[in-house]
C-alpha positions in Angstrom: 76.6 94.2 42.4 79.4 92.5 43.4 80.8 95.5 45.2 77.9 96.1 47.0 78.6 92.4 48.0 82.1 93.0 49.5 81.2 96.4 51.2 78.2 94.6 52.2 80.4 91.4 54.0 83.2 94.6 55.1 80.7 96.0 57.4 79.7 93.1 58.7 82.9 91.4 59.6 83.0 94.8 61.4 80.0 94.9 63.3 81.0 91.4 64.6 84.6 92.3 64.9 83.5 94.9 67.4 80.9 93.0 69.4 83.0 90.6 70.6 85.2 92.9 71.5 82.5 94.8 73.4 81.9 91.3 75.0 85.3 90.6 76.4 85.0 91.4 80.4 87.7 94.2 81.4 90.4 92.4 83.2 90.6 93.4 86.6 94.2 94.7 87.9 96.0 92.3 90.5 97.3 95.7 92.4 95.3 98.4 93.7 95.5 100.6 96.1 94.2 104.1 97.7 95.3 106.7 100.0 92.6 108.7 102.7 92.7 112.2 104.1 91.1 114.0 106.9 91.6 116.9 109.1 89.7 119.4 111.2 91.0 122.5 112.6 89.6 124.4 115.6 90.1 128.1 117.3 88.8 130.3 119.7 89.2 129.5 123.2 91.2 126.8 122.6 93.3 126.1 119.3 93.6 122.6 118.2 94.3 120.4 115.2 93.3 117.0 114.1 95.2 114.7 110.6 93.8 111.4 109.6 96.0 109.8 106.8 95.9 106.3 105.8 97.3 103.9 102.9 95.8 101.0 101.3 97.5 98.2 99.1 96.1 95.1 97.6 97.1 92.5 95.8 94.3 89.6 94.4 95.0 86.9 92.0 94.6 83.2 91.1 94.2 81.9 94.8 96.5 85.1 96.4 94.9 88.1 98.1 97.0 90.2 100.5 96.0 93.3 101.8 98.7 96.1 103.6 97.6 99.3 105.3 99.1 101.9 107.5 97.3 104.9 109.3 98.0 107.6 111.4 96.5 109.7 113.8 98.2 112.9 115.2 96.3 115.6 117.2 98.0 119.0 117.9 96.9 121.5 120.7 97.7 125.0 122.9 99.7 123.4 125.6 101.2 125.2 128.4 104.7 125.1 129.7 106.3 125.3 133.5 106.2 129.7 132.6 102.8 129.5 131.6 103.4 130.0 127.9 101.4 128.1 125.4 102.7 126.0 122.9 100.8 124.2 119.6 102.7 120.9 120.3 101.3 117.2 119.8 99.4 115.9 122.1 98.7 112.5 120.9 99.7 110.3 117.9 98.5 107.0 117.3 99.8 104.9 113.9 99.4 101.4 113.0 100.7 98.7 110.0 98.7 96.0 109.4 99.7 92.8 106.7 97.4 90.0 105.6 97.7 87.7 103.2 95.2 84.4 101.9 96.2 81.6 100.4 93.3 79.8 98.8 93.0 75.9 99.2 90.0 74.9 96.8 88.8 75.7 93.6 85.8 77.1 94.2 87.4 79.7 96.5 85.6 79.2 99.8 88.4 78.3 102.3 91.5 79.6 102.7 95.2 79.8 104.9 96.1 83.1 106.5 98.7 84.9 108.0 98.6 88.0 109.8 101.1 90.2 111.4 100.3 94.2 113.1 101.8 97.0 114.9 100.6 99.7 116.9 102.2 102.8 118.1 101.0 105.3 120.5 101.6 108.3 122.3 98.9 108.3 124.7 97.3 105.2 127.1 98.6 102.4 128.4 100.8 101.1 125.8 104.4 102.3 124.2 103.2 99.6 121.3 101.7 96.5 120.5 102.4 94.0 117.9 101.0 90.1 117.2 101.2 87.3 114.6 99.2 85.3 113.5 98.2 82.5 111.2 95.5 80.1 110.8 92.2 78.8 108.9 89.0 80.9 107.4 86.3 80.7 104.9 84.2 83.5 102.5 81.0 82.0 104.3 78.4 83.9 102.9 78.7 85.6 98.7 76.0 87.6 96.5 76.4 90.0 93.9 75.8 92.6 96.5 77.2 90.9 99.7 80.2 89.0 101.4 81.3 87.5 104.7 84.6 86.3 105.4 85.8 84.9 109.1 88.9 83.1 110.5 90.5 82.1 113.2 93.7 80.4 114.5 96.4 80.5 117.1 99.1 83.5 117.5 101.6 85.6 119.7 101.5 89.1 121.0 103.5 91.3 122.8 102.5 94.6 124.9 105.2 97.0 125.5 104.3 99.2 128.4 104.4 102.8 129.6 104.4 102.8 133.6 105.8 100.4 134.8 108.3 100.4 132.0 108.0 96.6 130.5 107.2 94.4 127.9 104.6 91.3 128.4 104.3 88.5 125.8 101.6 86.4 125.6 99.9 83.3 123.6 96.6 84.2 121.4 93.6 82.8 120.1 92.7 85.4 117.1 89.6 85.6 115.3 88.3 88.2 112.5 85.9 88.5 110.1 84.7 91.2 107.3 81.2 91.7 105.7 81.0 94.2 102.6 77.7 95.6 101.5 77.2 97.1 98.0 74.0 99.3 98.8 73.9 100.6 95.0 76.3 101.6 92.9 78.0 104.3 94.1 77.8 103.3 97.9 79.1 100.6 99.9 79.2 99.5 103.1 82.1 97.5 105.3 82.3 96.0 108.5 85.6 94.2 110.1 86.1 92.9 113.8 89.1 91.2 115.4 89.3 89.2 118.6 92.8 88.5 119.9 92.0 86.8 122.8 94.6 85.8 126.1 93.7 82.9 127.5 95.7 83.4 130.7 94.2 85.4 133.3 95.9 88.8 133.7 97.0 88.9 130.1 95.8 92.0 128.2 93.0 91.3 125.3 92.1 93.5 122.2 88.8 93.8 120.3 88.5 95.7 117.9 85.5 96.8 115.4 84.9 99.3 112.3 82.2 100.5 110.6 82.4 102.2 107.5 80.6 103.8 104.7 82.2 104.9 101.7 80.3 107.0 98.8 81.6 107.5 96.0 82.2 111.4 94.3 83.9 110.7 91.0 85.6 107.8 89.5 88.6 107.5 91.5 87.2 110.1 94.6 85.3 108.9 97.7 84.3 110.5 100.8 84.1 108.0 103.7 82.2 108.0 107.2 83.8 105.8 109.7 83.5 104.7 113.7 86.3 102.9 115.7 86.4 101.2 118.7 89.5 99.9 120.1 88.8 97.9 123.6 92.5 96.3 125.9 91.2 94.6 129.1 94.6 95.4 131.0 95.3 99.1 131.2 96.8 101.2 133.9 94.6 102.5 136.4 94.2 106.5 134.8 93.8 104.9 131.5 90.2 104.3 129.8 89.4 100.4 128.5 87.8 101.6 125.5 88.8 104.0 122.7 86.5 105.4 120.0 87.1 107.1 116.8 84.8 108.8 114.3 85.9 110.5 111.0 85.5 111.9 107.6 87.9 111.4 104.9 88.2 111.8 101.2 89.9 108.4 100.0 91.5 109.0 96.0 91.9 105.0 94.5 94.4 104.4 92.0 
């Protein structure tokens, strides 16, 4: 009898034991980070090549949440010399660094303190490369299980290195950006960022910027991801297009 007891109070110090282990939420790590990969390869009448690559780092805890990422866009093609020879050689190559980081002010994790520094560097258009600063004010203004919206905005300084005529132009900025993630079920999400840095002074060159992206995912730590790009300076030279656009399909391994 009384062993029946003991083995009877064994198993159920175990059972209990385990469900509140069960309970306990996983603790989610403060760094992660993924890396994307795309290319599509053409032949026939004209031979050409196109790499996406990108990296992704973030760091999120207590009232800290920065974000890194670098990508790069090279495009390869026939091209022909002064003997009328063709070469594969690159024909464009864009890459860009971005840095953000949030610094929290309340408890209940609504507004926050940014800072904000980028650089671009491109073979083609109007610009050798671009870089700005910023820093300023923002708020998550809208949070569901499924959805967020985060938007800021504050002062900054950019600087436009161009190709013909050969100089550098530095302005004063009013940035504003802003994010809204979509969880449409489980395994797919949406994302949607925009950026505004905005020249007061007439004649100075503006960027806008918007992405739209849609990531599904394949296995645990694979997803394949749709995206559209448009990149928009108001000041270019005269044979150079406003507006840039870039659509692509990437597989994107998290770790």
């Amino acid at each position: 009898m009384n062993q029946r007891v003991i083995a009877g109070a064994l198993v159920g110090l175990t059972l209990s034991s385990t469900a509140t282990y069960a309970a306990e939420p996983t603790e989610k790590p403060a760094i992660t980070s993924s890396a994307e990969l795309g290319m599509l390869f053409k032949s026939g009448n004209t031979t050409s090549a196109d790499m996406k690559a990108g990296y992704d780092l973030k760091y999120e805890k207590d009232l800290w949440r920065s974000t890194f990422a670098f990508d790069v866009l090279v495009k390869k093609a026939d091209e022909e010399d002064d003997n009328g020879e063709e070469h594969f050689e690159t024909v464009d190559r864009k890459w860009t660094i971005e840095s953000k980081t949030n610094y929290t002010l309340n408890k209940d994790q609504k507004s926050y303190v940014y800072g904000n520094v980028d650089y671009i560097d491109s073979l083609s258009g109007s610009f050798d490369n671009q870089s700005s600063i910023s820093a300023g004010w923002g708020r998550e203004w809208y949070k569901t299980n499924a959805s967020s919206f985060f938007a800021d905005i504050g002062p900054g300084y950019k600087r436009d290195t161009l190709k013909d005529p050969s100089e550098t132009k530095s302005s004063f900025i009013v940035q504003a950006q802003a994010l809204y993630l979509r969880k449409i079920n489980e395994n797919v999400e949406f994302k949607q960022t925009f950026s505004a840095k905005y020249a007061p002074k007439s004649g100075e060159n503006s960027t806008y910027k918007a992405e739209s992206s849609i990531t599904t995912k394949l296995i645990e730590t694979l997803q394949l991801k749709f995206s559209f790009k448009i990149d928009h300076n108001t000041e270019v030279s005269e044979e150079t297009k406003k507006t840039d656009t870039q659509t692509a399909i990437t597989l994107v391994y998290s770790f």
